[in-house]
N, C-alpha and C positions, 0 to 999 in steps of 0.2 A: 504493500500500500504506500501511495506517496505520502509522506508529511506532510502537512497545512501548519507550515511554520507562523509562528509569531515573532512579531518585532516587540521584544522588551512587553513580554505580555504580562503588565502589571494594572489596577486601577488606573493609574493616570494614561492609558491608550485610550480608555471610555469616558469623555469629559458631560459627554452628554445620554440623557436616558434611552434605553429600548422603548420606550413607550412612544413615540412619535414615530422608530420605524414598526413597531407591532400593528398600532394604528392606521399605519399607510397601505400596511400588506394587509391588512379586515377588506379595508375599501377596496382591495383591486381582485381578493378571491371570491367568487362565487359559491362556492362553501361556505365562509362564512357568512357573507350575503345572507343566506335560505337560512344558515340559523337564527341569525339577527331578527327575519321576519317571524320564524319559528316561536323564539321566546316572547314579541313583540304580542302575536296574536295570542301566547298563553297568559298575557297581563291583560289581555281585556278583559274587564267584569262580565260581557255575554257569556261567557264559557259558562258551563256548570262543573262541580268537579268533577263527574263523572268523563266528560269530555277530556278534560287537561288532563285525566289519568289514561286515557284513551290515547294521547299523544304522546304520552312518557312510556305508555305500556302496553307497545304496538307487537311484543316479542310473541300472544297468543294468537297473531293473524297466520302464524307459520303449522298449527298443528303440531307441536311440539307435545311430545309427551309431559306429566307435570313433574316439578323438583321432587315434591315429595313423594308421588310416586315411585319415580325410580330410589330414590332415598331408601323404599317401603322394599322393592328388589329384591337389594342388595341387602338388607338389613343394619343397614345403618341410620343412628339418629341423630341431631343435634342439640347437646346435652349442655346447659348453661351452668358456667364453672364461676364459684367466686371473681369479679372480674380483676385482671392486673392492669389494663391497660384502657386508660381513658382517651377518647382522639377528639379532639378540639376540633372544627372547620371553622376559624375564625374569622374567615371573610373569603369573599369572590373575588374579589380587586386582584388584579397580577400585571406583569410588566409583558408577560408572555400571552400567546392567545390558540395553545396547542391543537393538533388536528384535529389528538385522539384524548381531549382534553373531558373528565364523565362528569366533571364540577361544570362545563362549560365559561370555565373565567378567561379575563380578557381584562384590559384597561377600560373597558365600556362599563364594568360590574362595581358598585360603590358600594355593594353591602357588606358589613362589617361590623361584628359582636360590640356590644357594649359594654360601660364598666360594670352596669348591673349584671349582666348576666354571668360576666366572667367573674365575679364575688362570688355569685352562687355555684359555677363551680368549683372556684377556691374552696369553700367551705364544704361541698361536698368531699373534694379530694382531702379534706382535713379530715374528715369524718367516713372517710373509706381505708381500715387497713391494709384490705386485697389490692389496693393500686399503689403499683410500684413506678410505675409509666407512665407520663402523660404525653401521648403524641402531638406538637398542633400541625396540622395541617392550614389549607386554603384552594383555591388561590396561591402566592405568595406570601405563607402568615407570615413575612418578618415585615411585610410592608401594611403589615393593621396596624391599628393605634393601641390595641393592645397587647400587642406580641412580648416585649420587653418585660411590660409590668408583672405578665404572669409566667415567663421565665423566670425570674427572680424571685414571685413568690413561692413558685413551686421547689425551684431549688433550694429554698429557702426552709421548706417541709421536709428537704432531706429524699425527694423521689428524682427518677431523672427523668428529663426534659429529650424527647428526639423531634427535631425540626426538618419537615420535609422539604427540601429546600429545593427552587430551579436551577441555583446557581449563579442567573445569571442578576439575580437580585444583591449579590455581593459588589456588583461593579456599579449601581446606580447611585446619583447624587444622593447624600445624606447616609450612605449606607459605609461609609470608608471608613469606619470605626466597627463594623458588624462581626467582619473573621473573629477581630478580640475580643468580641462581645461574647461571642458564641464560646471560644475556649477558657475565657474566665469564670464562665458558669458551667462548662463542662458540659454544654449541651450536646447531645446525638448527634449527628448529622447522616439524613438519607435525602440523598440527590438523583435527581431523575437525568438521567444519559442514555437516550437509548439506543445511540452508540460511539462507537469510538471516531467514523467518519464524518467529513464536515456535510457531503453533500446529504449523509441518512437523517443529520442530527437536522441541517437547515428543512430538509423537507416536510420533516414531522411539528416540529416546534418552532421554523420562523425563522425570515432573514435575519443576519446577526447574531443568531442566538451560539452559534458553535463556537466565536471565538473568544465569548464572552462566557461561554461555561467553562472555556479551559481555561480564562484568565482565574474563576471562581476556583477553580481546582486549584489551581496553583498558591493563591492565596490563602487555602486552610493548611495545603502544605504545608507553608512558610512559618503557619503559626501552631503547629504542631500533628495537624490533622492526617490521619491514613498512615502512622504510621509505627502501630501497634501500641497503641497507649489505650487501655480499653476504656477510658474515661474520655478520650477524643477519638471515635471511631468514624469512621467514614466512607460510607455504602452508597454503592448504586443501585442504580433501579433502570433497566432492559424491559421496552415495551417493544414488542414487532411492529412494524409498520404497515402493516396489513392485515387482511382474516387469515392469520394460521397464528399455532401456539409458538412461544418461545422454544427455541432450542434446547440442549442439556446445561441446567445451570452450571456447574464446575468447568465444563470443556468451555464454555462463554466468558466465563469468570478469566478462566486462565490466559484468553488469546484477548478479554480487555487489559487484564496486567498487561500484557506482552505489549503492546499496540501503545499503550498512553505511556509507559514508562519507557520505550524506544523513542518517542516522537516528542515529548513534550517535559519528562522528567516527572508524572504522574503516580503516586501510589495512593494505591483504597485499600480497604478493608475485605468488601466481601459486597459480590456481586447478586442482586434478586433479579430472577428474569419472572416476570409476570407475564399474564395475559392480556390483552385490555377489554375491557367490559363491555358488554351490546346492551349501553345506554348513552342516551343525550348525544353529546358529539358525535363521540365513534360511533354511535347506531345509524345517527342520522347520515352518515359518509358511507358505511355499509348500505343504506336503505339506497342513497341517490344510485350507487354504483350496483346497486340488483344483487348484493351480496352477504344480506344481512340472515336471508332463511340457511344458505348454504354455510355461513359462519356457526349458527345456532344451531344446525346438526351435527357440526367439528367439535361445537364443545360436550354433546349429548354424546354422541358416539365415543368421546375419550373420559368419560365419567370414569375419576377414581376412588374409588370407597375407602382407598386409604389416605384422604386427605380431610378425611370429613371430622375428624378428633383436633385436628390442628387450623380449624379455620378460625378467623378473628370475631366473628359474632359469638361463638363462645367463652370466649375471653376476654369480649374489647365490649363498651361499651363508648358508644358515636353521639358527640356533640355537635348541630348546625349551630352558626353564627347566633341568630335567633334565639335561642338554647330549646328549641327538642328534641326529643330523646331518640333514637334509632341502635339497632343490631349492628349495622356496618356504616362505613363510610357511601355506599351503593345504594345502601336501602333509604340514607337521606336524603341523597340526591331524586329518589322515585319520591320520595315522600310516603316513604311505608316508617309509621312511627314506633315506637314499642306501647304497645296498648294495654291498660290496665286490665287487672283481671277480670272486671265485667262487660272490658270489649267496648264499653259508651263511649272508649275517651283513649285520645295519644297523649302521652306523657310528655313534660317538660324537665328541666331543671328547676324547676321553681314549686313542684309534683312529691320530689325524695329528698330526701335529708344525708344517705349516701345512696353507692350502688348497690347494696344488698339489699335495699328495698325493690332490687326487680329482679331478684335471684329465680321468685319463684312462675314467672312471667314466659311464655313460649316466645322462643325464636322466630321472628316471621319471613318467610321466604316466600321466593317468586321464579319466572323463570331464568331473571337475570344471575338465581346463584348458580348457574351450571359452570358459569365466568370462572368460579371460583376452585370450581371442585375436577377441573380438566388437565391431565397432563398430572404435570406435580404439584398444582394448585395454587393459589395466589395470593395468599393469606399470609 
C-alpha cells in the first residue's frame, strides 16, 4: 500500500474546523440530501407515531423471520445481568456526518443533554455498585457542553470513563488542550477507523477526515496513549463499508498494526471489527441501493448463538441525551424504551434511583438485533 504521508502532522496543520468542509460535502451528496428530507418529514407533527415507527422500522417489509424466534431455535435467551456499564449518548452535534453513521449526527444536529439530566445520572451512577463503566458516546461527546463536567465527576467516583471518540475532534478549534485532558483523567479511548487507507476512510466518513484522524492518533501517542498503559488504552473500531460482515478480528487487528505503524508511526491497543446496523443511515443507503433485504438475510443466515451471553443489552444499560432509558445504544436510536413492568410506560432517568431498579425488566428486541448476534457479534 502507498503511504498518504503527512507534512508535520500535528494540531497546528488544522487551523480551521471540519465542520465547514463536512457541511459543504451534506450539500453536494444526495445521500445525504434524502436523509435530510427523511428526518425533516419525521419532525412534522402530521405523522402519528405509529407512522415514524413505520419509517425507522421498515426491516418487517423483508419477511424476515422474528429475533426471538430464532432466539427460541436455538435455545438461547437474553438474561439481564446486574449492569456494569452505563453508555451516555450525550448529544447528536458532530464535526463529522458519517455514511454508515445509526445516530444519524452531523453539524446540522444541536441536540444535547443537559445539566439536569446529567445530575440525575450522576446520582444514579453514585447509587449503582454494579457500574464500573461509564461509556459516553454521541455524536462527538467531547464537543457537548457537558462532556468534561461528567468526566470528572465520574472519575471522581473512582469508575472509569471510555470516550468514543472520531478522532478527528482532537484537531478542532478549542479542543488543543483535549489529548491532556483525556490522559489526566485516565479516560478510555475507543476511536472509530474503519481503516487504515485514506481513500476507504474518506469514503465512509468524509472529505478531510483521514488526515485528520491520523493527526488524532498521533497526538494520544504523544501523550501517552496505545501504548500499553492499561489506564491509557486505545482501541479501534473497523466498520465494513458495505453489506457484508467484518472480517476475522485478530488477522484485521494485526495487518492494522502493521499498516499504521509502517506509514505513520501509529500504535493501539486492540482492534473491534463490528458490523454496522440496518438502521437510520446505513439502512437508509442499503434501502436506496436495493440492498437492505439481501443485507438482513447475511445477518439471519450467520446467527451465532454463541454470542448471545456477551451482548451489551445484558450488561449495559443506554442513556439518550434526553435521559430515557433503552437496552442498547440501537434500541435508542429506534426509540424502543425499556418499559416498566406494567408495559403503560418507557422509562427515564428521572423513573430509578439506580440501575437495579430494572434488573427485573425484559430485554426488548426487534429485528434490528440480528446486527448484533452475526458472525462474532458486535457487542
Amino acid at each position: 500500500m502507498a503511504s498518504h504521508s503527512l507534512s508535520r502532522p500535528t494540531r497546528q496543520k488544522f487551523k480551521n474546523s471540519l465542520v465547514a468542509e463536512t457541511l459543504a460535502s451534506m450539500e453536494e451528496d444526495e445521500e445525504f440530501q434524502l436523509t435530510a428530507k427523511k428526518l425533516k418529514e419525521m419532525g412534522q407533527k402530521k405523522l402519528t407515531l405509529d407512522e415514524k415507527k413505520r419509517l425507522r422500522r421498515s426491516l418487517a417489509d423483508f419477511g424476515l423471520p422474528s429475533f426471538d424466534g430464532v432466539m427460541d431455535t436455538h435455545a438461547v435467551a437474553l438474561e439481564r445481568v446486574p449492569a456494569e456499564y452505563l453508555q451516555m449518548n450525550i448529544g447528536l452535534y458532530c464535526n463529522q456526518a458519517c455514511s454508515h453513521c445509526h445516530v444519524e449526527s452531523s453539524p446540522r444536529r444541536q441536540e444535547m443533554m443537559s445539566r439536569e439530566v446529567a445530575d440525575q445520572c450522576l446520582h444514579i451512577i453514585a447509587n449503582s455498585p454494579s457500574i464500573s463503566t461509564v461509556d459516553l458516546t454521541g455524536g462527538a461527546p467531547e464537543l457537548c457542553t457537558e462532556f468534561r463536567y461528567l468526566v470528572e465527576q465520574i472519575r471522581g467516583m473512582g469508575k472509569e470513563v471510555i470516550d468514543r471518540c472520531n478522532l478527528t475532534v482532537l484537531t478542532e478549534p478549542g479542543q488543543e488542550d483535549l489529548a491532556f485532558f483525556l490522559r489526566d483523567h485516565q479516560v478510555k479511548v475507543i476511536a472509530s477507523l474503519p481503516c487504515y487507507s485514506f481513500k476507504n476512510v474518506e469514503s465512509q466518513r468524509g472529505k478531510g477526515v483521514f488526515d485528520r484522524s491520523i493527526s488524532g492518533l498521533q497526538l494520544l501517542n504523544e501523550v501517552g496513549y496505545g501504548q500499553g498503559d492499561p489506564s491509557l488504552s486505545l482501541d479501534l473500531v473497523y466498520n465494513p463499508l458495505g453489506a457484508f460482515l467484518p472480517p476475522e478480528q485478530a488477522a484485521l487487528e494485526a495487518k492494522y498494526k502493521e499498516e499504521l505503524v509502517a506509514h505513520f508511526g501509529i500504535t493501539f491497543d486492540q482492534l473491534f471489527a463490528f458490523a454496522n446496523m440496518p438502521i437510520k443511515r446505513f439502512a437508509d443507503f442499503l434501502h436506496r441501493r436495493g440492498e437492505l433485504g439481501e443485507y438482513m438475510d447475511l445477518l439471519v443466515r450467520n446467527f451465532n448463538p454463541q454470542t448471545v451471553p456477551a451482548l451489551m443489552c445484558t450488561n449495559t444499560v443506554s442513556v439518550s441525551w434526553k435521559g430515557s432509558l433503552h437496552d442498547c445504544d440501537f434500541n435508542q436510536q429506534l426509540d424502543i424504551g425499556v418499559e416498566a413492568a406494567d408495559k403503560g410506560k418507557s422509562l427515564s432517568v428521572f423513573d430509578i434511583n439506580c440501575v437495579e431498579d430494572l434488573q427485573t425488566l425484559a430485554i426488548a428486541t426487534d429485528e434490528h438485533c440480528f446486527g448484533c448476534t452475526a458472525g462474532s457479534g458486535s457487542s
